[in-house]
N, C-alpha and C positions, 0 to 999 in steps of 0.2 A: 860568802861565809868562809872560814878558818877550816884549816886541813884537824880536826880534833874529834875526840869524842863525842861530841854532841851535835857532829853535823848535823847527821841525821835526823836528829830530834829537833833541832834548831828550823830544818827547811819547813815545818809546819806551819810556821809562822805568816808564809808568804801563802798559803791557801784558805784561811779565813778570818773575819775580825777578830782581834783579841776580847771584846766584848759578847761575840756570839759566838753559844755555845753551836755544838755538833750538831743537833736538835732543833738551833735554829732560835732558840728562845736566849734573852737577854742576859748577860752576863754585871751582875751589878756590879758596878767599882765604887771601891771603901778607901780611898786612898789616905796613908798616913800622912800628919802633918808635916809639911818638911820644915827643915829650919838649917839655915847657915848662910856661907858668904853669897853665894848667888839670891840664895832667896830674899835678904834683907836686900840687896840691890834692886829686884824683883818689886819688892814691897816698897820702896822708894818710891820708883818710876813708875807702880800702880797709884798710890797716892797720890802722888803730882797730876797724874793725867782724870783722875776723879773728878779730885780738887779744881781743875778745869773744866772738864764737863760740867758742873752745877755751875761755875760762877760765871761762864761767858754770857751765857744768855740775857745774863744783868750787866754787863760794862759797855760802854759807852765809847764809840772813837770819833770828834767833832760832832757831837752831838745825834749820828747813828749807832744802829748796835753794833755791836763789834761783828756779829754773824748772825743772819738772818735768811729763812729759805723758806719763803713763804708761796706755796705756788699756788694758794687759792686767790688770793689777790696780787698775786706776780710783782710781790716786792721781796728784792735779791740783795744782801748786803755780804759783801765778804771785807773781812777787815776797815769798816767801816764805810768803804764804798759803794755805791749803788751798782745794781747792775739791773738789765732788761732784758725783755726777749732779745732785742735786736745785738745784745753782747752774748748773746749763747753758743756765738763761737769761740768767744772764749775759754767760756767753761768745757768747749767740747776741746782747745788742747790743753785745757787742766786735766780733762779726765787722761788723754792718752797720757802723757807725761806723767800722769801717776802711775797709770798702769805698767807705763817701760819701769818707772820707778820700782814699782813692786818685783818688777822681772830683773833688774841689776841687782837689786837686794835679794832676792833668790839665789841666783846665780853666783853670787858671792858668799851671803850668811846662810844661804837656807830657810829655812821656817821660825827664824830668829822674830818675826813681827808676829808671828801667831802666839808665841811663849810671852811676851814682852808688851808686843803694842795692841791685839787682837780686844776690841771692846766685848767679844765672847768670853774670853780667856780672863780680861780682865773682872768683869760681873762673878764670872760663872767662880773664879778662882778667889778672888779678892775682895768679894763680895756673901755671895752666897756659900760658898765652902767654908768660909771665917762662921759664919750665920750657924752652920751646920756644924761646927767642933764645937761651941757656943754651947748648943745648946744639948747638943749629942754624948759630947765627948769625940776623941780620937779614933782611929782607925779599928780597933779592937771593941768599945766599944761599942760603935756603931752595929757591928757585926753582929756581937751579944742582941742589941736592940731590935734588931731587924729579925733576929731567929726566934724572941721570946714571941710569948702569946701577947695576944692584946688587952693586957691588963691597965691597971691607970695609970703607971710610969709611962708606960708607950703610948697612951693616947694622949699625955697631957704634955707630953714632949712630940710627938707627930703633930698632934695638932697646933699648938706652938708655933713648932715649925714653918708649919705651912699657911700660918696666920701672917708670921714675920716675913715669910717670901712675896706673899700675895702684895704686903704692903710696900715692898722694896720692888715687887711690880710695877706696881702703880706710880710709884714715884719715877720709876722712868721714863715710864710713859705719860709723864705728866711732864718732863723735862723736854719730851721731843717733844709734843703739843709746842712749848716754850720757842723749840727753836725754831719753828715752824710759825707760826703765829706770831710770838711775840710775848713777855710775861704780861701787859698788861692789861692786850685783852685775856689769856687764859686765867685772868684772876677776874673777870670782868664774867666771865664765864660758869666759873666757880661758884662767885657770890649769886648770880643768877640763876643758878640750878639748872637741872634736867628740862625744866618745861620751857623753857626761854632758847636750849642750845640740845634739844634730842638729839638731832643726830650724832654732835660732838661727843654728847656722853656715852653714846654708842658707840663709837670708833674708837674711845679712850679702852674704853672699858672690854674691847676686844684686844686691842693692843696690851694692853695688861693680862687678858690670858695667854697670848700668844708667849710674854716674856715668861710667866709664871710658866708654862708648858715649858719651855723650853731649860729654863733655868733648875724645874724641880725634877723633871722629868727627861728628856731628854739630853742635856749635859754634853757630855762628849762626843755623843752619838752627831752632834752639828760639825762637829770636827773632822769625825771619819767616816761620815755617810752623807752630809750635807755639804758642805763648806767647796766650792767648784779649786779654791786655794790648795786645798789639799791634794786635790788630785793632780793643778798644775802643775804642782812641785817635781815629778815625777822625769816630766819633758825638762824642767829646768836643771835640774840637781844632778852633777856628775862629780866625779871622782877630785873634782880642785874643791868644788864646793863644803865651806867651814858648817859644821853639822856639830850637833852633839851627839858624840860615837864613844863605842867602847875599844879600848886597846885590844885586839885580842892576840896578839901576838906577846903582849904581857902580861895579860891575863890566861892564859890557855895555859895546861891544862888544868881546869877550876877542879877544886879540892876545900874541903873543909878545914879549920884553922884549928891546929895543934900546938901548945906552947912549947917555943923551946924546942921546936924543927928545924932543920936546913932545906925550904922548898926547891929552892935551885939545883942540890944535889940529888934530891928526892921526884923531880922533873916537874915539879908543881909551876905553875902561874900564882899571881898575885889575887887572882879572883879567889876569895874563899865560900863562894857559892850561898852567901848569905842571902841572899834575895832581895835585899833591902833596896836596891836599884828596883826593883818591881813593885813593893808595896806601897813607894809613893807618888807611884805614876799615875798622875787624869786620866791617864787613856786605858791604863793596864795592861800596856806591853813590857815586855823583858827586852831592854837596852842592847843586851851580849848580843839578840839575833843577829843584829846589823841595822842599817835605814830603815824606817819602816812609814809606812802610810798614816798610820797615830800620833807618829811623835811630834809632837808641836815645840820641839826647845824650848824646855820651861827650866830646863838643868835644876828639876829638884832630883833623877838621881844620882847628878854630880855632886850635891849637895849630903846625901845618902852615902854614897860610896868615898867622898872626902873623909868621912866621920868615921868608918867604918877602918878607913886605912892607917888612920891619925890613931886609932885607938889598938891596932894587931902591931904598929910600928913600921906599917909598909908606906911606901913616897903614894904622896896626893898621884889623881892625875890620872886614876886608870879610866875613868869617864872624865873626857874632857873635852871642849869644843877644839877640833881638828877638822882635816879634808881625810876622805881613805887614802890618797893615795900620799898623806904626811905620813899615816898608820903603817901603810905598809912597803915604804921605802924610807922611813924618818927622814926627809927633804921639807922643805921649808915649802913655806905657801905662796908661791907667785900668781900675779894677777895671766888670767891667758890670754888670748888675743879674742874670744867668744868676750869675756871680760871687758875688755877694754873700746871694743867696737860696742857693745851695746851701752856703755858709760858714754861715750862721744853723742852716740842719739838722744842720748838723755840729755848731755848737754846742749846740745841745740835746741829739744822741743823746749830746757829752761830760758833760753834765750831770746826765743819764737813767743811765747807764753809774757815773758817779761817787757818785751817789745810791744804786744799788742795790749796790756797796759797800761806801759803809759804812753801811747797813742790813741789810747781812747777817745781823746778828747773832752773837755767839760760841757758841749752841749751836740744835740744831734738834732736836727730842725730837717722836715719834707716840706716843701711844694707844692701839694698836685691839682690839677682842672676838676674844676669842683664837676661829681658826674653828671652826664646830659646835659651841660651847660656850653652857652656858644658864646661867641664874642657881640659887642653892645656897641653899636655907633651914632655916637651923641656930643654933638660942639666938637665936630673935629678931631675927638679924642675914640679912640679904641679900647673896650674893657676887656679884660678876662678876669671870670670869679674862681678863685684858689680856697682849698681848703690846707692848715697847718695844722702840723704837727711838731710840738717842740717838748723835747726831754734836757730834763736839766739835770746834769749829770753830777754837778761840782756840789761840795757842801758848804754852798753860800747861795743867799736868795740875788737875781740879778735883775736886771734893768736893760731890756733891749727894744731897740727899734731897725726895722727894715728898709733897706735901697735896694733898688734894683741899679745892677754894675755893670748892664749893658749900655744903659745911658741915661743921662744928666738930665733931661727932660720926663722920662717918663717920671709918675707919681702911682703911689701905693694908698689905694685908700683904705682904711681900718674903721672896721665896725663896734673896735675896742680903741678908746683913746691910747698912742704910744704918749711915754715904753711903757713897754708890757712887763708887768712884773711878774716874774717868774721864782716860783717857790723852789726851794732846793729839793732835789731826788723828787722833783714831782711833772709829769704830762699836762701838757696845755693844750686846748686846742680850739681853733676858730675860726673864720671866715677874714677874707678881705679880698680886695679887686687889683689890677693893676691896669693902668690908664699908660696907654702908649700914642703920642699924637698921629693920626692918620696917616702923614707924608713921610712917618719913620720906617712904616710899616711895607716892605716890598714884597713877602712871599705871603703865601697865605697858613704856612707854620714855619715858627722861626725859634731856636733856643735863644732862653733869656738865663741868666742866672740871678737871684735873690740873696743878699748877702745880707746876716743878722750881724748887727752891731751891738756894744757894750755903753753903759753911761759914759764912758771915756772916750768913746769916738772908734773904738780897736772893734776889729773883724773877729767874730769867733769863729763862725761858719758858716759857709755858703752852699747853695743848693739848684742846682742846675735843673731848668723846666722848661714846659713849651709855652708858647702866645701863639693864638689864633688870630686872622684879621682875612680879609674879604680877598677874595682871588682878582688880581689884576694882570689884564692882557697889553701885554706890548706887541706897537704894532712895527 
């Protein structure tokens, strides 16, 4: 904090939530509406990403969904493609590579995803706060409403209320059912009621309390007592790091606005102690303290003190997205070598991630000795019974049949007439034998490999196994 008057008062800050009172009991936040250039940008990029949340679940990429996470029946679609257990590594370095992601984006912007991109932030702000000016009114009169008795203004707007949130509950969690499932059975589900799919309508309808709890009740309190983001920001976030901060070296020392003064002569700062930075903050911290554990970069009170300044006749700018140490050396923002080194990881895991993609492959086919089962000798010929496994990866139905690539003689017998027609994004699976003639046969286990072929004749992928056959003694 700043060499001025209000240190001392300002160091409070850092010993307990702006939400909790002394006492321990909750501190409600009324936040006014904000409105201006951040926020309409704000208000963009909350729509666009809305606007996505509801329509994905219905588009279509070659004929799968575009995103699909379904873990009850372990059908995995990301941008169209299938995935399976057996690809869960590479969701595990999607997850790392987001998470360095999240940590380069810290490290640089700060809590810029929590203001911006955070589906808490987004709901809770863009959603149900809209809901709540709606039907409330503004910042002041909320305050009114909440102090009056409970007369039928206030219970026919409370209640209201909390009729329209229950139902914007529900609707979410009828979206995530959606992308979990699937729309078509969750409509399948719908039309059939409660008594067809209980427990479904049990877990719905939990999840819709939990969003309702959280959304009417809880609020901000996920952001500064829940949220594990919040607190990592903490180890992340240093002095290069672009924040939303307040000048205070242009603002200090804050004074009330007199027309027709000379502050600079008078020793005044630019701050005219209007508070207006505080009445429309989610969290209900005061910006001037410094960093703080609440602020989620929402820059509504840059948006607040823009307006503020534009209207006294002072420059934009006193809340602006800066580093401290732009603040208090005015030096420009250079990437540091903590920067640049954790960007290099990120690009590699994008690299690592993108590789193991598209080396997926379009099919993945097992081999193995069917269990308890021994080798058959009959006309000269040696069996072993195999059980397959084949995933068809690709979004096209195919056509394969089986050789064995060790040699030109042996033969594969199928319990299924080839080719095998194989459904796209779907598991096959089934029995067959492989017939090796006796005098090929020298050890008594030998590796053989099985190579699946296409209608074309082309190799997609082959599968290295054992063959059994009878112990023989050289003398």
């Amino acid at each position: 904090m700043t060499d001025n008057n209000k240190t001392s008062e300002a160091k409070t800050y850092r010993d307990s939530v702006a939400t909790v009172a002394e006492d321990g009991k909750r501190i409600w936040v009324f936040p006014r509406k904000p409105k201006g250039k951040f926020t309409n940008y704000r208000n963009y990029t909350a729509y666009l990403l809305l606007t996505l949340f509801f329509i994905i679940p219905f588009l279509k990429w070659d004929g799968n969904p575009l995103f699909l996470f379904n873990v009850i029946d372990r059908e995995f679609f990301l941008f169209g493609q299938a995935f399976y257990v057996q690809d869960f590594f590479i969701l595990g370095i999607g997850a790392v590579t987001s998470v360095i992601f999240v940590m380069v984006f810290t490290i640089v912007y700060g809590r810029l995803f929590c203001g911006w991109l955070c589906p808490q932030t987004l709901f809770m702000e863009m959603v149900f706060r809209k809901i709540e000016y709606w039907i409330e009114g503004d910042r002041n009169k909320q305050i009114k409403l909440d102090k009056q008795e409970w007369n039928s203004e206030k219970i026919i707007k409370r209640v209201f209320k909390w009729t329209v949130f229950l139902v914007m509950s529900n609707l979410i969690s009828t979206f995530m059912f959606i992308y979990i499932a699937g729309y078509a059975k969750v409509w399948d589900m719908m039309t059939a009621g409660p008594s067809e799919y209980p427990t479904n309508f049990l877990v719905m309808i939990l999840f819709t309390g939990i969003f309702y709890f959280v959304f009417a009740w809880l609020r901000e309190q996920v952001c500064t007592l829940i949220c594990p983001y919040g607190r990592l920001q903490g180890v992340l976030i240093d002095k290069q790091t672009i924040n939303v901060l307040y000048d205070f070296k242009r603002g200090e020392n804050r004074s009330t606005w007199r027309n027709g003064e000379d502050r600079d002569a008078s020793g005044k700062g630019d701050c005219i102690d209007c508070k207006q930075c505080v009445v429309v903050c989610p969290t209900g911290i005061d910006i001037r303290d410094g960093q703080q554990l609440e602020c989620i970069n929402c820059t509504a009170c840059i948006d607040a003190c823009d307006d503020v300044m534009e209207k006294v006749g002072l420059p934009k700018g006193l809340i602006r997205y800066a580093s401290e140490q732009e603040i208090e050396t005015q030096t420009k923002f250079k990437f540091t070598a903590r920067m640049k080194a954790t960007a290099a990881a990120l690009a590699l895991l994008v690299g690592l991630l993108s590789f193991s993609l598209n080396d997926r492959g379009m099919m993945e086919a097992k081999f193995l000795k069917y269990p308890g089962s021994t080798f058959l000798i009959r006309d000269e010929m040696i069996s072993n019974a195999y059980t397959f496994t084949m995933i068809n990866k690709s979004n096209q139905d195919l056509y394969v049949h089986f050789k064995v690539l060790n040699s030109k003689s042996a033969k594969i017998e199928m319990y299924e007439k080839q080719p095998l027609h194989l459904k796209r994004n779907k598991i096959k699976k089934g029995d067959l034998k492989v017939n090796f003639p006796e005098n090929e046969i020298q050890l008594s286990k030998q590796n053989i490999e099985i190579g699946v072929f296409d209608a074309s004749g082309k190799m997609i992928t082959s599968y290295k196994t054992t063959f059994e056959g009878p112990f023989k003694f050289e003398f």
